[in-house]
N, C-alpha and C positions, 0 to 999 in steps of 0.2 A: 504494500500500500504506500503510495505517496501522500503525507500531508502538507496541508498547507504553510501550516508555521510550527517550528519548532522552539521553544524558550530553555536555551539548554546552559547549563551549568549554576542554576540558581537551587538554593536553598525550598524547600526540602529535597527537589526533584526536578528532574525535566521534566517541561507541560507538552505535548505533542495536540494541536489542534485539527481538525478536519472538517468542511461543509459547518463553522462556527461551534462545533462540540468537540468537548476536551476526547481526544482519541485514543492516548494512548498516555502514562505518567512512570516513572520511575528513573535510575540513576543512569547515565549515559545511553539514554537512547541514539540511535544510530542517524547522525545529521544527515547521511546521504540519500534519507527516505523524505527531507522535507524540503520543498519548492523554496520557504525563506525561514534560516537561521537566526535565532537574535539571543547573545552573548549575553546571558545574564550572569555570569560568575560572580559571587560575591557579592548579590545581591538574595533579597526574600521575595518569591512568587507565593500567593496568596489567592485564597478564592475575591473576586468582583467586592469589596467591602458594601454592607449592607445597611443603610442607616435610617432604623426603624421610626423615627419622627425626624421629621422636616415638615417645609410648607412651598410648595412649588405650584400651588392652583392660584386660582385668580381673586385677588383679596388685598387688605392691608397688607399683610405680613409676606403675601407671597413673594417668591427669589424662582430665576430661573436656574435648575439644577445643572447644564450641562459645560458653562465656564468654570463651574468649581470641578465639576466628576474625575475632567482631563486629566486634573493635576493634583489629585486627591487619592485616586484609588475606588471612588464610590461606585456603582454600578447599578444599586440597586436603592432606589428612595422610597421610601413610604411616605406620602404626603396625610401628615394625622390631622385630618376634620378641616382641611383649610374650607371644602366643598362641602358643603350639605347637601338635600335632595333636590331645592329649586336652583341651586348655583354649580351643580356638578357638572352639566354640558360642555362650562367654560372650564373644565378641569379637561375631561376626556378629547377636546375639541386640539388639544394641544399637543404638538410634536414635542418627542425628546429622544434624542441618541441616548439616555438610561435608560431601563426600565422604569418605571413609576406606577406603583400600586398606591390602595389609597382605604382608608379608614373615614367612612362617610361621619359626618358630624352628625349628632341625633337634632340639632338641629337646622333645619331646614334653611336658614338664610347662609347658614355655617359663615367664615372668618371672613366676612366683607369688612367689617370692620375690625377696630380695634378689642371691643367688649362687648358683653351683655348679650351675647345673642339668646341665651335661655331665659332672658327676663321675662318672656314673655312664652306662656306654657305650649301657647298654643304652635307654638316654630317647632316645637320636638312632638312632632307628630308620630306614634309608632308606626300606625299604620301604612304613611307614607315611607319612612326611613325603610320599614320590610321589604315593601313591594320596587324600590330603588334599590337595596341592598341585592334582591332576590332578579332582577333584570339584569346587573350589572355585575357578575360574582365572579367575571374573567378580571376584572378591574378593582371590584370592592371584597377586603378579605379582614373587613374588621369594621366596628365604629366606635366614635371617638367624641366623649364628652370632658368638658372643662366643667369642674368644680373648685370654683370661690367664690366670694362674696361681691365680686362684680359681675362676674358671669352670670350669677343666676340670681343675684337679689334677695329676696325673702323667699325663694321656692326651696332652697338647703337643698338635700340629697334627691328630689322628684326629679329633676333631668337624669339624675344615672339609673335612678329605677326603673325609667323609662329606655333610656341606652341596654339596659339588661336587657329587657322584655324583648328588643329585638335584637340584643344576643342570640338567645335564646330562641325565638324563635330561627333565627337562620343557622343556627348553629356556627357564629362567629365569636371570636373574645372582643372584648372590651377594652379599650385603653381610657383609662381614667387619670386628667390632670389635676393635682393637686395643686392650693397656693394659700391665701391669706382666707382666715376664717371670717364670717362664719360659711360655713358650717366647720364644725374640725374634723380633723385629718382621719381620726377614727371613727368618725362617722361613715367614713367614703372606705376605708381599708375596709370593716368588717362585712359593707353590703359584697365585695368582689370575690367573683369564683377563681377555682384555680384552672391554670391558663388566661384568666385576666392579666393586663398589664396597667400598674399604678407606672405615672411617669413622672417626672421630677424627682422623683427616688430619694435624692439626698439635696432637697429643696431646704436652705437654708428661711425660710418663711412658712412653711408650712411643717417641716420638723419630726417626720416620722420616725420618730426612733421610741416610740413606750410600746408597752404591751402588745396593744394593736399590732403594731408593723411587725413583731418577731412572729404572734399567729399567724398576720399575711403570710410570712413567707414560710411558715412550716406547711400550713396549707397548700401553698403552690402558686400562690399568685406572683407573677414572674415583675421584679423590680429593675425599672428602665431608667436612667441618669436624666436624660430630657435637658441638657442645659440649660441651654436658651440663655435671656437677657437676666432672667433672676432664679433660675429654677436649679442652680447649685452651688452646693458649699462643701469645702473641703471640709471646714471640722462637723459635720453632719456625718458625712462619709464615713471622715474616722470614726465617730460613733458606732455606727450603722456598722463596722466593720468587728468592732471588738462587738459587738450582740451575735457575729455570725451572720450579720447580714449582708448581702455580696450581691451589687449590683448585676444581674442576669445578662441583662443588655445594657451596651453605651451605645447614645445617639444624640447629638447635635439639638435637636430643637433647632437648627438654621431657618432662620428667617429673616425676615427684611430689616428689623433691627437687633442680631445678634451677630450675623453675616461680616461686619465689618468690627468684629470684638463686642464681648468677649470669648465667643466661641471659636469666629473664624472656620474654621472646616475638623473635618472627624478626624484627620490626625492627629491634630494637636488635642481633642478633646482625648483621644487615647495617649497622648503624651500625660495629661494632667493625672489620669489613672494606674501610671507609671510610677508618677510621682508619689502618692499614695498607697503606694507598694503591691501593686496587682502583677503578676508574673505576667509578661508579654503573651505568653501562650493563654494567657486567660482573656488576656485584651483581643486578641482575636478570634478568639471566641465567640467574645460579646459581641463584634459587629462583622460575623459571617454566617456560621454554622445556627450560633442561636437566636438572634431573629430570624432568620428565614427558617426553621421549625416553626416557631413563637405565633407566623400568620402561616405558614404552609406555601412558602414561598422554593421556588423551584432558583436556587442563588445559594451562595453562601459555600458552596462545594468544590474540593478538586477531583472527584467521583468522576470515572471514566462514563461516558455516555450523557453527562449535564451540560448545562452550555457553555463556554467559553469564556467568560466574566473572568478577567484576571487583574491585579494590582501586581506591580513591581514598586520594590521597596527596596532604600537604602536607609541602612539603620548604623545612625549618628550615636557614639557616644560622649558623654561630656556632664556638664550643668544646664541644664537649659531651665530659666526660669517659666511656671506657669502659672497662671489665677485663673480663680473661682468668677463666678458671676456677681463676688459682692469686693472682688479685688482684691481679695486674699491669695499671695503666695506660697507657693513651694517648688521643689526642686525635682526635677526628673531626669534619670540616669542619664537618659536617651530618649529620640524621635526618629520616627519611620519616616521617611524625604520621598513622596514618589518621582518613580523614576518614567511609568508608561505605565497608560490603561488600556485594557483591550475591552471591546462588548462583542462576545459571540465574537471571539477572535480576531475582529478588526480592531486597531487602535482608533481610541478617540482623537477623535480631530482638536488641535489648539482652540480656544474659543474666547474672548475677550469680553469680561462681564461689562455690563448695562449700570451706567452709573443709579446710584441710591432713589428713590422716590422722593418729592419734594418734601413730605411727612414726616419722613425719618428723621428723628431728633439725630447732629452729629455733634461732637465734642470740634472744638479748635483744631485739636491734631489730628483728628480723624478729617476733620476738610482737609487740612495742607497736608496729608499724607496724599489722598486722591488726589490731591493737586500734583504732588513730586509726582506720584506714579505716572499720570497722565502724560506730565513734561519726559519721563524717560522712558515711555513706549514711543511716544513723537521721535525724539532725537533716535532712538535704536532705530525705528522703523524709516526713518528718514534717511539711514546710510545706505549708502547700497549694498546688499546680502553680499557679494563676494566681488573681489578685486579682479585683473586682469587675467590672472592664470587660473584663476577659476570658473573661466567662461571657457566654453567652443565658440568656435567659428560653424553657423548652422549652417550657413549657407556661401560655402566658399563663392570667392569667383572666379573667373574662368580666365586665369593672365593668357593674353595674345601676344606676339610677338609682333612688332610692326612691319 
């Protein structure tokens, strides 16, 4: 058999690709059976990373996935609740060289704005969420309720009760966010089944670390980091960590205002779980193998016969410092640098993000960073790609003699 690409001498294994499914994997496969070779020695090949919350539909918060994927590693997004049932069109309606699965919001106007979309009962329709979850189940593999006290006003827990119900009936988990009371945290931990996802996990504002949260997770209810703009704290973590509680999943929470810090992208939020003493092999764990169980996602695998989603990775060691969402520091041994992503075996294409929304609250340096960066993609791209001995002659001419 010839394949098409072969990724040979990286860490754990050569990846052998064919017609976009991983073909064949182990130690010195035979280069002369693949059409194109790519030298990754001394690097780490990795299944497509999987990053169980982001917000990539069309909304306040939304971010287009596929300028960050390139240069990330990511492959696979879940977009949690940005779309509910009457705004999901403009979700599905939308190209992305990722994949993009999606966790319907149980309500209906889902994240056009900033807040509140449960304030009003009647937006969390079950009936409706079923029958859109139950149309859409190539695309929809979860739904997705916000719990605080902006979200949902004086209704406390009735929007997740409701998000259950059509759990439940579709036979989907749940991903529950937590944040500032009321209602509290234990109120929302004790109504989730196991296979449910609580997210903010180690939410420096909402604070799961008593009683509640250590049943959640003997139960089974799987705990997801959710960064975002406030939805982590390092000393939470450390908490949560000496109870034995061990965040399942890392994910971003990337959105329109975390995108530009303190999140930034999923490596570095797996740099900060580094830092917090999680063995590398656990960290990729969390955003391969188990999100993609977590919704039944076909990702996350270097399983012969899945698809071709791969991350290369150069893994830096050193001090690197990193913070929390409330700008709390610590120190991490190491960070994974990607190096190339492939989807279904092709690499992604370079892609240059979309400046910030006029909305986006930005800090001083966060403008004049966008500002330098803009000024040294102009000057880069303004040189010319290569000097004289780097060009042909395409079209000689034809010297005559007179």
């Amino acid at each position: 058999m010839t394949w098409d690409l072969l990724l040979a001498g990286g860490e754990p294994f050569d990846v052998a690709v064919q017609d976009g499914l991983i073909a064949a994997t182990g130690p010195d496969l035979p280069r002369g059976d693949a059409r194109t070779v790519v030298d990754v020695g001394g690097l780490l090949v990795t299944p497509g990373l999987v990053d169980l919350h982001t917000h990539v539909g069309p909304g306040y918060w939304g971010i287009e996935p596929d300028p960050i994927a390139w240069r990330t590693g990511v492959t696979t997004w879940v977009d949690a609740g940005t779309a509910g049932a009457y705004t999901l069109d403009g979700l599905l309606r939308k190209s992305f060289d990722v994949r993009v699965a999606g966790l319907l919001n149980i309500s209906a106007v889902g994240l056009s704005g900033r807040t509140g979309e449960s304030r009003d009962l009647a937006n969390c329709d079950v009936a409706l969420a079923i029958d859109t979850v139950q149309q859409h189940r190539d695309r929809i593999v979860g739904i997705k309720v916000r719990i605080d006290r902006e979200t949902v006003g004086e209704h406390g827990v009735a929007p997740l009760r409701r998000a259950l119900a059509v759990g439940d009936a579709c036979g989907v988990p749940v991903m529950a966010h937590v944040g500032a009371a009321p209602p509290a945290v234990d109120e929302v931990l004790e109504l989730l089944r196991p296979g449910d996802i609580v997210t903010h996990c180690a939410s420096g504002i909402a604070s799961p670390v008593g009683p509640a949260a250590v049943a959640a997770g003997e139960r089974g209810v799987l705990f997801d980091l959710g960064h975002g703009s406030g939805g982590f704290a390092f000393d939470i973590l450390e908490r949560q960590l000496d109870l034995g509680l061990r965040p399942h999943t890392i994910s971003t929470d990337l959105h329109a205002r975390s995108v530009l810090g303190p999140v930034f992208d999923l490596p570095t939020t797996m740099a900060k779980m580094l830092a917090a003493g999680l063995a590398l092999a656990e960290v990729i764990a969390a955003v391969t193998v188990r999100p993609a169980a977590a919704l039944g996602l076909d990702a996350g695998t270097l399983d012969v016969g899945r698809p071709a989603d791969l991350a290369i990775f150069a893994i830096e060691h050193g001090e690197f410092e990193v913070t929390d969402a409330h700008l709390a520091a610590r120190i991490s041994p190491m960070r994974l640098v990607n190096v190339a992503t492939y989807r279904q075996g092709q690499p992604l294409p370079a892609r240059l993000p979309a400046p910030p929304a006029p909305w986006i609250p930005l800090t001083g340096a966060q403008r004049a960073a966008l500002q330098r960066r803009d000024r040294d993609l102009r000057a880069l791209l303004n040189q010319p790609l290569v000097g004289k001995d780097g060009l042909a002659d395409q079209f000689p001419r034809e010297i005559r003699s007179e």
